[in-house]
C-alpha positions as CSV (number, residue, x, y, z in Angstrom):
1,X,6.8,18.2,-41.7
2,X,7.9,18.3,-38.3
3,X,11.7,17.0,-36.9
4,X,11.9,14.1,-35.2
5,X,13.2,13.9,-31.8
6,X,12.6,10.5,-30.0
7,X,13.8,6.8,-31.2
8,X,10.7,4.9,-32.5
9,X,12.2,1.5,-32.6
10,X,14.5,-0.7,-29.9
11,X,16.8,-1.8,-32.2
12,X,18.4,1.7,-32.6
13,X,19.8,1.4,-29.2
14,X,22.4,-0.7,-29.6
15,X,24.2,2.1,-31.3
16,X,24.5,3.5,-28.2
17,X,27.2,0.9,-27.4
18,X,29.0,1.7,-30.9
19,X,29.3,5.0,-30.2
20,X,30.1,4.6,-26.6
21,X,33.5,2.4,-27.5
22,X,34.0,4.9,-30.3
23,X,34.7,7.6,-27.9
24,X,36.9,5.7,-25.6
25,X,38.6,4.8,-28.5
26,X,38.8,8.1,-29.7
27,X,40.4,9.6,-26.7
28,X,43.1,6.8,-26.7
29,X,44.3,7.5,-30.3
30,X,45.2,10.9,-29.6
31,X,47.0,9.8,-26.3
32,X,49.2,7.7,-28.7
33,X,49.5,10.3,-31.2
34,X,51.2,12.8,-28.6
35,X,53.3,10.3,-27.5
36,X,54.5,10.3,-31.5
37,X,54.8,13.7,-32.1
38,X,57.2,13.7,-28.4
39,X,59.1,11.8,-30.1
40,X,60.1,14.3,-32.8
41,X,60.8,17.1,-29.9
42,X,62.6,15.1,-27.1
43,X,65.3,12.3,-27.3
44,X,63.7,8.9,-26.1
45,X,65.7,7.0,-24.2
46,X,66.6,3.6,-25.5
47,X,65.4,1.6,-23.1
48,X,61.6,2.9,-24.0
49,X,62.1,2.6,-27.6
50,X,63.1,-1.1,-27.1
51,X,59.9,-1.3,-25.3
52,X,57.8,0.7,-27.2
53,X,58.8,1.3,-30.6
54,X,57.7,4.5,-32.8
55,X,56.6,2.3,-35.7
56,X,54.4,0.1,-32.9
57,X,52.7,3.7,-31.7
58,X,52.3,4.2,-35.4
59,X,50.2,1.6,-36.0
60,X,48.3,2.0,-32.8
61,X,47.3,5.2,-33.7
62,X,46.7,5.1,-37.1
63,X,44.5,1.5,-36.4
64,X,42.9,3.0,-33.8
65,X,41.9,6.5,-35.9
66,X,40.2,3.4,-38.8
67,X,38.6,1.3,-35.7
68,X,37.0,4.2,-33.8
69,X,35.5,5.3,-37.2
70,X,34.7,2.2,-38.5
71,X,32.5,2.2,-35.1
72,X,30.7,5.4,-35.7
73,X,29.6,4.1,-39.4
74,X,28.2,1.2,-38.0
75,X,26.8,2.5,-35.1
76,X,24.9,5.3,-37.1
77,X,23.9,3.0,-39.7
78,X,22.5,0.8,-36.6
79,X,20.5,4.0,-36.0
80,X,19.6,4.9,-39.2
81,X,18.4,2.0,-41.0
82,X,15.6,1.2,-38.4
83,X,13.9,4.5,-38.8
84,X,14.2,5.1,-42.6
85,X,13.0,1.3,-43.0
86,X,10.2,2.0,-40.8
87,X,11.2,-1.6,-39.2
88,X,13.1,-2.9,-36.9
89,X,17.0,-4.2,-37.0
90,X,16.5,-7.5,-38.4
91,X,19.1,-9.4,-36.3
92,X,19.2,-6.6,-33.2
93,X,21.4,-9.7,-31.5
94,X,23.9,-10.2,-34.2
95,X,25.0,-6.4,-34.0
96,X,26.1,-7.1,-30.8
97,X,28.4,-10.1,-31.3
98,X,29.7,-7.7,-34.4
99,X,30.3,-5.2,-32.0
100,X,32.2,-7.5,-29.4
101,X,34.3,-9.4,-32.5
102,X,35.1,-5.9,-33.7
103,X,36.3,-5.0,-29.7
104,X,38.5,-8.4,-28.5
105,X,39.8,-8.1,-32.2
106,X,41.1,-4.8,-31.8
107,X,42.9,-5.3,-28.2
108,X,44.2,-8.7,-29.7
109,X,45.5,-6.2,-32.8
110,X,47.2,-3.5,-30.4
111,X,48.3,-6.1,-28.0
112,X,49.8,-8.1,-31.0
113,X,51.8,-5.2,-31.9
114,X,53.7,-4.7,-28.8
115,X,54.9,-8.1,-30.1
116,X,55.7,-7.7,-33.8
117,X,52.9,-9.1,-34.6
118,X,51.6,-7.0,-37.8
119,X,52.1,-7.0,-41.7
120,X,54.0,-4.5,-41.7
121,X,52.3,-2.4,-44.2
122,X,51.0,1.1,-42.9
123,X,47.3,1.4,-41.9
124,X,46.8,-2.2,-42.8
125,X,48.9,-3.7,-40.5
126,X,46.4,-6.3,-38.3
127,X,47.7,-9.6,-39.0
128,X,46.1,-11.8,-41.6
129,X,44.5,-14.0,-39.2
130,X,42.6,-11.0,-37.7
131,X,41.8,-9.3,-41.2
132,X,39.1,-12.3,-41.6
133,X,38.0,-11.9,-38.6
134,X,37.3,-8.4,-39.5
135,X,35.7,-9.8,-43.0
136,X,33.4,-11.9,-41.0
137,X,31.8,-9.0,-38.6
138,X,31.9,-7.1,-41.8
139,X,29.8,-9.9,-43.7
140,X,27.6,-9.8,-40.7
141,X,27.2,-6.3,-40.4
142,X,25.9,-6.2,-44.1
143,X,23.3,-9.1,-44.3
144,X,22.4,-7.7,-41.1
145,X,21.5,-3.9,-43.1
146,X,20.9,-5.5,-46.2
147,X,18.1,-8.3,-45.2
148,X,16.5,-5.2,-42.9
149,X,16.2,-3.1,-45.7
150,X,15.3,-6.0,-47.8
151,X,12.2,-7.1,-45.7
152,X,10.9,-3.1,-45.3
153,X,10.7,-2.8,-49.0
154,X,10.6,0.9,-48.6
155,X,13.7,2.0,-51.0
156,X,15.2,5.2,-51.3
157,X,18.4,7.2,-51.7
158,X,19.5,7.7,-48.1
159,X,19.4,3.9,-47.9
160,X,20.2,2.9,-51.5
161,X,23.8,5.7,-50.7
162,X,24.8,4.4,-47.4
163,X,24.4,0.8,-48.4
164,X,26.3,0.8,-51.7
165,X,28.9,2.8,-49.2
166,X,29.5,-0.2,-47.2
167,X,29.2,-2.5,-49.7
168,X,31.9,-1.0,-51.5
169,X,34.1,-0.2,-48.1
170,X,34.0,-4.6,-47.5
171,X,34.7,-4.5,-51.2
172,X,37.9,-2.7,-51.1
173,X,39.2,-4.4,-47.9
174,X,39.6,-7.7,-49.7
175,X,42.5,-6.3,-52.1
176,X,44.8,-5.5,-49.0
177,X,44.5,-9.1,-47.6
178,X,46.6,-10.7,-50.0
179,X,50.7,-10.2,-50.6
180,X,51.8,-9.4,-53.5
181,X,55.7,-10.7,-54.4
182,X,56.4,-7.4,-56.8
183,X,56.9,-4.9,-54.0
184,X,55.5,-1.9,-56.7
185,X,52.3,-4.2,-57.2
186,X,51.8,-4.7,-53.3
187,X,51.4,-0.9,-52.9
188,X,49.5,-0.4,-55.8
189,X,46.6,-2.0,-54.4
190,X,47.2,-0.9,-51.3
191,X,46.2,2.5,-52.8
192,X,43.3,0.9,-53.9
193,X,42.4,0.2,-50.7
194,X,43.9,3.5,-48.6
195,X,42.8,6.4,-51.2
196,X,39.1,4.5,-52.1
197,X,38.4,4.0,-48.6
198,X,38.6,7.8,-47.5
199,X,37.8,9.2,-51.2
200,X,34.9,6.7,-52.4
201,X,33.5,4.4,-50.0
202,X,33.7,6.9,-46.9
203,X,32.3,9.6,-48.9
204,X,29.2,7.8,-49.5
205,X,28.5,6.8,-46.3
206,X,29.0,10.2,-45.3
207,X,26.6,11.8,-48.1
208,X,24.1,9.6,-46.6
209,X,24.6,9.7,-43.1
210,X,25.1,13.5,-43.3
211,X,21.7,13.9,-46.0
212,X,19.3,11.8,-43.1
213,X,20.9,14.1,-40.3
214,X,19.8,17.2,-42.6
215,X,16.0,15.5,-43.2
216,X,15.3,15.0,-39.6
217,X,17.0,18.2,-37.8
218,X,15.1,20.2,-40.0
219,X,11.9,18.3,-41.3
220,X,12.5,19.8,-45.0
221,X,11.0,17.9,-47.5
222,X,13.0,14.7,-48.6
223,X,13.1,15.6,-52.5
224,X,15.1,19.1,-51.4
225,X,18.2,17.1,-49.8
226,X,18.2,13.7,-52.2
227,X,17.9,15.3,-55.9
228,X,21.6,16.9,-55.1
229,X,22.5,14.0,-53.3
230,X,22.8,12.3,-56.5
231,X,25.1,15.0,-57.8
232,X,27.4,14.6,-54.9
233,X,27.6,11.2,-54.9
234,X,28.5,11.2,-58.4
235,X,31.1,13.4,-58.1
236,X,32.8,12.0,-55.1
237,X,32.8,8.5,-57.2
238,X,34.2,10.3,-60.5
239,X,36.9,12.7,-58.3
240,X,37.6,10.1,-56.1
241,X,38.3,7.0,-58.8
242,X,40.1,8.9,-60.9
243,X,42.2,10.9,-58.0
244,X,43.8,7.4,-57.2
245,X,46.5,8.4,-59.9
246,X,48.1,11.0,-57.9
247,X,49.4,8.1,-55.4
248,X,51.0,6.2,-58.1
249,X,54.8,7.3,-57.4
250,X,57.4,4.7,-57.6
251,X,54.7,2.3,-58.4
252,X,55.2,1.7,-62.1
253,X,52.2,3.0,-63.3
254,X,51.8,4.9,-66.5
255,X,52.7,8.4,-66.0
256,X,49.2,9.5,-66.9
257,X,48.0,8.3,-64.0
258,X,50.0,11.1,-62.2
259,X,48.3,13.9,-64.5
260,X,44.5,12.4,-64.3
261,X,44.9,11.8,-60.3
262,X,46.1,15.5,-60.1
263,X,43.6,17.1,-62.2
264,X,40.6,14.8,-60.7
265,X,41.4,15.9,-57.4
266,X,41.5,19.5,-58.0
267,X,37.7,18.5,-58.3
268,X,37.4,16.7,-55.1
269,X,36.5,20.0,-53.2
270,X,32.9,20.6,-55.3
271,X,31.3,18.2,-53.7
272,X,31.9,19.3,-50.3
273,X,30.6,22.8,-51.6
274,X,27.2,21.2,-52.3
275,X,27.5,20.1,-48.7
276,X,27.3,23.4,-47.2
277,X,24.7,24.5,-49.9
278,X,22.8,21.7,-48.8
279,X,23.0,22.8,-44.9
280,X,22.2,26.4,-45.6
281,X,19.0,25.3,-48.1
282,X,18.0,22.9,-45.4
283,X,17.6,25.4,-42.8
284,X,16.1,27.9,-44.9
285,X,13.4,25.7,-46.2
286,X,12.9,24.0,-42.8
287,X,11.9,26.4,-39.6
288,X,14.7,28.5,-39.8
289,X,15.8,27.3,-36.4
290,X,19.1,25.6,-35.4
291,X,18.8,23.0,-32.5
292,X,20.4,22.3,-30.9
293,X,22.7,24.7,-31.9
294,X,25.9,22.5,-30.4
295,X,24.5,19.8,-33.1
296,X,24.7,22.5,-35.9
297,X,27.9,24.0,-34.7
298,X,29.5,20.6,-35.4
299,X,27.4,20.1,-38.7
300,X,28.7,23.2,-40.1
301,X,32.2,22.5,-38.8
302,X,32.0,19.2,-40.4
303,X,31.6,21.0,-43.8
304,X,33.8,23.9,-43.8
305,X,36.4,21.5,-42.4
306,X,35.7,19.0,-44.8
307,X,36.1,21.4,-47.6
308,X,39.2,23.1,-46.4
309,X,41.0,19.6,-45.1
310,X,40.4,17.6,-47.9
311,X,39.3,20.1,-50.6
312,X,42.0,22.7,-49.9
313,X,45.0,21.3,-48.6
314,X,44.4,18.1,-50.9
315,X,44.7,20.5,-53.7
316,X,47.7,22.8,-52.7
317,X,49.9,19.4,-52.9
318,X,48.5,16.6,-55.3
319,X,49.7,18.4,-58.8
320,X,52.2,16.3,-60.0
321,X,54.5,19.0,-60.0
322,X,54.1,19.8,-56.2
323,X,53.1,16.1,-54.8
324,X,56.9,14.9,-56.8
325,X,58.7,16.4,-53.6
326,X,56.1,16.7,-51.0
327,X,54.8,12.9,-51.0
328,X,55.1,11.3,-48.0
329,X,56.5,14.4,-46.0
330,X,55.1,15.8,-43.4
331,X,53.0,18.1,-45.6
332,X,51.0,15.1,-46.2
333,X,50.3,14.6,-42.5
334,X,49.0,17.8,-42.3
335,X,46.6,17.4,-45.2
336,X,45.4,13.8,-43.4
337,X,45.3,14.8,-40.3
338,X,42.6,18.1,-41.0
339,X,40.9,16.1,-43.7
340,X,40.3,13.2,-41.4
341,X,38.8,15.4,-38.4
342,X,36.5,17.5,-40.6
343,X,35.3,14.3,-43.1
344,X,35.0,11.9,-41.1
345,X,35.9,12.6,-37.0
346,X,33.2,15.3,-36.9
347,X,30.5,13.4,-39.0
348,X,31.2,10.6,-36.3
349,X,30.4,13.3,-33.7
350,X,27.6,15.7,-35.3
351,X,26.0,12.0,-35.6
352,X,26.4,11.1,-31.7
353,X,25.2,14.4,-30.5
354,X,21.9,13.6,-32.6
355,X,21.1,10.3,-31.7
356,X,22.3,10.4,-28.3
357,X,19.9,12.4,-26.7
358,X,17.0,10.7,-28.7
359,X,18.4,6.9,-27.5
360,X,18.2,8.6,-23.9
361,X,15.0,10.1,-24.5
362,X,16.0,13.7,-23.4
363,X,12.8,16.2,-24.3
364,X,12.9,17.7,-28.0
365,X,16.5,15.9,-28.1
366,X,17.4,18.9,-26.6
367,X,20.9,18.7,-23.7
368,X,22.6,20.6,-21.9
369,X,25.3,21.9,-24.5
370,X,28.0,24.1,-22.3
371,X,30.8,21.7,-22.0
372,X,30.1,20.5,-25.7
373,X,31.2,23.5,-26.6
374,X,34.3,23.5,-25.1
375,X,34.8,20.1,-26.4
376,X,34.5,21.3,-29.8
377,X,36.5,24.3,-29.8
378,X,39.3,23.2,-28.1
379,X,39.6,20.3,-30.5
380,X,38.6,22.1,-33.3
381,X,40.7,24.3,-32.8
382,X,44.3,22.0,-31.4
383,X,43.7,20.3,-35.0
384,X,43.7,23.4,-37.0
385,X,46.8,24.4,-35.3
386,X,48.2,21.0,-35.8
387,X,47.6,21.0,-39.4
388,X,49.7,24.5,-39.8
389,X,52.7,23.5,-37.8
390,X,52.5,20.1,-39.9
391,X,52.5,22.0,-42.8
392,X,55.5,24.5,-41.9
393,X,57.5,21.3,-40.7
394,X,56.7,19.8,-44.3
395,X,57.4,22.4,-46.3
396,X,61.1,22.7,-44.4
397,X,61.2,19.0,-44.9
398,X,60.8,19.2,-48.7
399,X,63.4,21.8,-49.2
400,X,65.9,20.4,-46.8
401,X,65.5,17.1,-48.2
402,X,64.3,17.1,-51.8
403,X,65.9,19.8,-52.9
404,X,69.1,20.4,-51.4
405,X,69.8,16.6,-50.6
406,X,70.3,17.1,-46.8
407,X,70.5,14.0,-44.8
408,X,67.1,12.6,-42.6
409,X,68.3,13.5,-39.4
410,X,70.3,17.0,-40.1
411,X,66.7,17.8,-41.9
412,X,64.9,16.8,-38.8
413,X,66.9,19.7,-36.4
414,X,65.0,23.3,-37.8
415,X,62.0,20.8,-37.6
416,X,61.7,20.4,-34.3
417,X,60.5,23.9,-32.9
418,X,57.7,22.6,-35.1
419,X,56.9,19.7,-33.7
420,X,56.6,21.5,-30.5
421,X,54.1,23.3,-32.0
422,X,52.0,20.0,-32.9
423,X,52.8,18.6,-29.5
424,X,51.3,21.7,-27.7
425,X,48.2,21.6,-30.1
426,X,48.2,18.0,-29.5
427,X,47.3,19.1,-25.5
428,X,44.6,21.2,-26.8
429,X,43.1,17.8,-28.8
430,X,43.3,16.0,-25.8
431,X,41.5,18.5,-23.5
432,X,38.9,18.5,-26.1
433,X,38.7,14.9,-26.8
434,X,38.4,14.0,-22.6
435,X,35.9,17.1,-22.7
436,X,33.6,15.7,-25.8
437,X,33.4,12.2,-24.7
438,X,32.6,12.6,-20.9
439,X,29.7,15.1,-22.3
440,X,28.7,12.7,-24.8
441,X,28.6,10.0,-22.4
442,X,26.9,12.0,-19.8
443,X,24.2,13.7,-21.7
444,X,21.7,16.0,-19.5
445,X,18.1,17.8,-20.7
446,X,18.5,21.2,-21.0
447,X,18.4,22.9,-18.0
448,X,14.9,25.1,-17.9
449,X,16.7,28.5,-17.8
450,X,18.5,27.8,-20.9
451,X,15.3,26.1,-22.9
452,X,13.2,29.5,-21.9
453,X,15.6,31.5,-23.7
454,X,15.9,29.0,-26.9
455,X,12.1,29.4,-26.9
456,X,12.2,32.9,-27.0
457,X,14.9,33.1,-29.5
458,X,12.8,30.7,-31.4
459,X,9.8,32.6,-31.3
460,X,11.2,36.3,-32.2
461,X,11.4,35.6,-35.9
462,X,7.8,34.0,-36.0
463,X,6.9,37.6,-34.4
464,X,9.1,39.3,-36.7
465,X,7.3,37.5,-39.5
466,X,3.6,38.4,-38.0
């Protein structure tokens, strides 16, 4: 079984334009996220912060990190379902209005929030008015999968994960429409819809999207990527359900729930093992070659990233005993802000550098990969940084705060060196993020001197072999 390297079917085009406002987006939620962690180094003036509030470039950032995302999902799917249906998009024209309704009601969101015009309630805080909006292009974006898939007839896991993904991310949305009077009960579901986003309805859309990049980079038989497909799927469902618990603080939950969520999510990083196992199996079974290599590097930095940003740091602060005085500090930004980029971020991007060269039609879906590279480390590697100076900040925080009782601001002043450190990182992100989406954007064929010596590099363990 061979790779495949062209688009068969029009209809997987339009993802193009998904991706495309993906990356602008992209690059304009780190902007805003420097101009946040600024604010923890220098003094703002007032007259800026009457303008431009921190909790406004809050919710800009954090709405534009779920938009951008949300994006890449949909864009991918837009790819996917097409060629594992063997059909095409069954309303190619109704992805497009999604994609503009998605588009004006994001500027009306971040131009509504210069304004006050938000719920108030973190990650959630597009105005009610807008959140049915969002149900809408979701409803569309769903009988638009599902009656494609519906009409092909040609059922299997890939397909069967990634739509039960979505289906259960438009399922979750609906509990954080609603206000709640009991102030305990309003953040309890809003866990239900925060924590089973990224750890249950996100992880299966990734399984999938991640198990049909596998299939076609390396042409290994089906069977070898879906039979543990089921076992990571299940055990993303089981750790990421039950993991809910270690949220419940303050909430009025059973205490249980702080013991289960702790111990289920000490499981959480298993999963993301399989992953890897499944890239490594993959290649061995397949041709043994890795092209383009950019597309690998981010593949495999998707997975170790995955596993250390979610698996790792998740871990080292959700026991009940640690995650008491660490909740909500900065130790907890560290842990979202490196699970984020290596879940989700660079699934988003391992996906664009696959398709895009096939939407443009570039030979072998082979591109010039120089500048990628660059892209990826410098981003790669401003995040990592981040992450550590977050995590030094936080654990200062705790003890400052939760243990001897200091005051916010008298907390914040041994802080700050840190927050330098993010800021500086954040630079790095930047560079990398203008870097990644201009090469995306601007994809090239391989120029001929570098595809001789991928050919010969390809061909020396075939002679080895002989």
């Amino acid at each position: 079984m061979t790779a495949t390297t062209a688009v068969i079917y029009k209809s997987q085009r339009i993802a193009y334009w998904y991706f495309a406002l993906a990356l602008v987006l992209f690059v304009l939620q780190v902007v805003v996220g420097l101009w946040i962690a600024l604010q923890y180094v220098i003094t703002v003036p007032q007259a800026v912060v009457d303008v431009f509030p921190f909790s406004t470039a809050r919710a800009m950032h954090t709405n534009l990190l779920v938009l951008w995302l949300l994006l890449g999902f949909m864009g991918s799917t837009f790819y996917l379902v097409p060629d594992e249906a063997q059909t095409e998009l069954a309303w190619p024209r109704l992805a497009i209005v999604q994609l503009v309704a998605l588009a004006v009601t994001g500027v009306t969101a971040l131009v509504g929030f210069f304004f006050g015009w938000t719920q108030g309630r973190p990650l959630l805080e597009i105005p009610t008015p807008l959140d049915f909006v969002v149900v809408a292009a979701a409803l569309l974006f769903l009988a638009n999968v599902a009656v494609t898939l519906a009409r092909a007839k040609r059922w299997n896991p890939v397909q069967g994960t990634l739509l039960g993904g979505l289906v259960f991310l438009a399922g979750m949305y609906l509990f954080g429409m609603p206000f709640y009077r009991n102030l305990a009960m309003d953040w309890y579901y809003w866990w239900w819809v925060i924590h089973l986003w990224v750890e249950g309805a996100w992880e299966l859309v990734t399984a999938a999207i991640a198990a049909y990049m596998l299939i076609k980079l390396t042409g290994v038989d089906r069977r070898v990527v879906e039979k543990w497909l089921y076992v990571e799927l299940g055990l993303f469902l089981f750790t990421g359900i039950a993991g809910t618990g270690h949220h419940y603080y303050w909430l009025g939950a059973p205490k249980a729930w702080l013991w289960i969520g702790g111990a289920f999510s000490a499981l959480e990083p298993f999963p993301i093992v399989l992953m890897l196992w499944d890239t490594w199996r993959a290649t061995r079974d397949g041709d043994g070659a890795l092209r383009p290599r950019l597309t690998w590097v981010y593949i495999g930095g998707m997975a170790i990233l995955h596993f250390v940003g979610a698996g790792l740091f998740g871990f080292a602060h959700t026991l009940p005993q640690v995650n008491y005085y660490t909740h909500g500090s900065q130790v907890t930004v560290s842990h979202g802000h490196l699970a984020f980029y290596g879940a989700y971020a660079l699934l988003n991007l391992s996906f664009f550098y696959f398709a895009i060269p096939r939407i443009k039609g570039l030979p072998g879906g082979r591109y010039h990969e120089r500048a990628g590279h660059w892209g990826f480390w410098l981003t790669t590697l401003g995040v990592l940084g981040m992450s550590l100076a977050f995590a030094v900040a936080g654990v200062l925080q705790t003890y400052l705060e939760r243990v001897r009782g200091e005051p916010y601001m008298i907390a914040q002043e041994p802080m700050r060196f840190w927050m330098l450190v993010v800021f500086l990182h954040g630079l790095l992100v930047l560079a990398g993020a203008i870097v990644t989406a201009t090469h995306l954007l601007t994809l090239g064929p391989e120029r001929p001197a570098a595809l001789a010596a991928a050919e010969v590099r390809a061909a020396r363990p075939a002679a080895g072999a002989a």
